[in-house]
N, C-alpha and C positions, 0 to 999 in steps of 0.2 A: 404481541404477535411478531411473528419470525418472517425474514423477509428470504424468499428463496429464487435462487436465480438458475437458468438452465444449464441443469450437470452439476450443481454444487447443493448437495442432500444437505436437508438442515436437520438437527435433532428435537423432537419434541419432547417435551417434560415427560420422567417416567410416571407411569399410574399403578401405585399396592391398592386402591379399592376403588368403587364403580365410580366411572364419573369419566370427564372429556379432556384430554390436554389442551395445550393453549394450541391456536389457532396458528397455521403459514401462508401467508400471502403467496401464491403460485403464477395466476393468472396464466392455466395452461388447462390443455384436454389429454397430455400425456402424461401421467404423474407414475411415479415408485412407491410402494409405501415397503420400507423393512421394521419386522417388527422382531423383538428379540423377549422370550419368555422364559424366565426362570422360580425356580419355587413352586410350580403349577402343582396341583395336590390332585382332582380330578379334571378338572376344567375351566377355562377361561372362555366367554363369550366375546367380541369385537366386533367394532362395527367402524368402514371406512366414510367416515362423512367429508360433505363439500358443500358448500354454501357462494351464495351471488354477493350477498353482503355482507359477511363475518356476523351474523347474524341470527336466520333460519338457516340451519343444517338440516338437511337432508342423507341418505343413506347411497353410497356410491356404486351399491350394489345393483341391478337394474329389477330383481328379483325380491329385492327387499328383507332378502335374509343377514341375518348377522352370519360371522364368521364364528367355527367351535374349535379352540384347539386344545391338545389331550396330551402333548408330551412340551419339555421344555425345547428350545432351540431358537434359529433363525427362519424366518417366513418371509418369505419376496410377493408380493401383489403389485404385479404391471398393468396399471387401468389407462385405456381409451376412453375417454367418455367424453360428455358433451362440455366445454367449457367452463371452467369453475375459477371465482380466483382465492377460494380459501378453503384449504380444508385442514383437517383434525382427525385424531382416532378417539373412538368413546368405547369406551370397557364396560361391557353391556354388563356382566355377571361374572361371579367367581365361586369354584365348585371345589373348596377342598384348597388345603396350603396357604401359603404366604407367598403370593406369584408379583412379581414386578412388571411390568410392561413395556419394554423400552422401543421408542418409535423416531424411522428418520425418515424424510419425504425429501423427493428429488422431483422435479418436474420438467418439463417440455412443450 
């Protein structure tokens, strides 16, 4: 687990197949998440979780939708939300290519 302090983005382990990177200790309701796609073929699925005890993850989404993205690049997600002190990205599915996931969280 990655310890993150206010203004200083930490990098989470990149993800080539479904599954969660390791976890950042935040302990904030203001967080960044940048996530960086390359190799995408039709699609990658994402999902921003947060958790009270590095434990049960839940979805940061308030809608409970995963995120779809369709082209490679950079993506910025600036979340308010209610208090969390861990969170992670979890690579719901992959649709086509050999896509990397590269992810950095910044908190507040």
């Amino acid at each position: 687990m990655a310890q993150v302090y206010p203004f200083t983005p930490v990098a989470l382990n990149s993800l080539t197949a479904t599954g969660v990177t390791q976890s950042a200790r935040v302990n904030a309701s203001a967080l960044t998440f940048q996530v960086t796609i390359s190799g995408i073929g039709t699609n990658v699925k994402i999902r921003l979780e947060g958790s009270l005890d590095d434990s049960g993850f839940f979805n940061l989404d308030e809608s409970e939708e995963d995120t779809t993205l369709t082209t490679n690049g950079t993506f910025g997600y600036a979340l308010s939300a209610c208090p969390v002190e861990f969170v992670r990205l979890r690579l719901v599915s992959i649709s086509g290519g050999s896509p990397t996931v590269a992810t950095k969280v910044g908190a507040l």
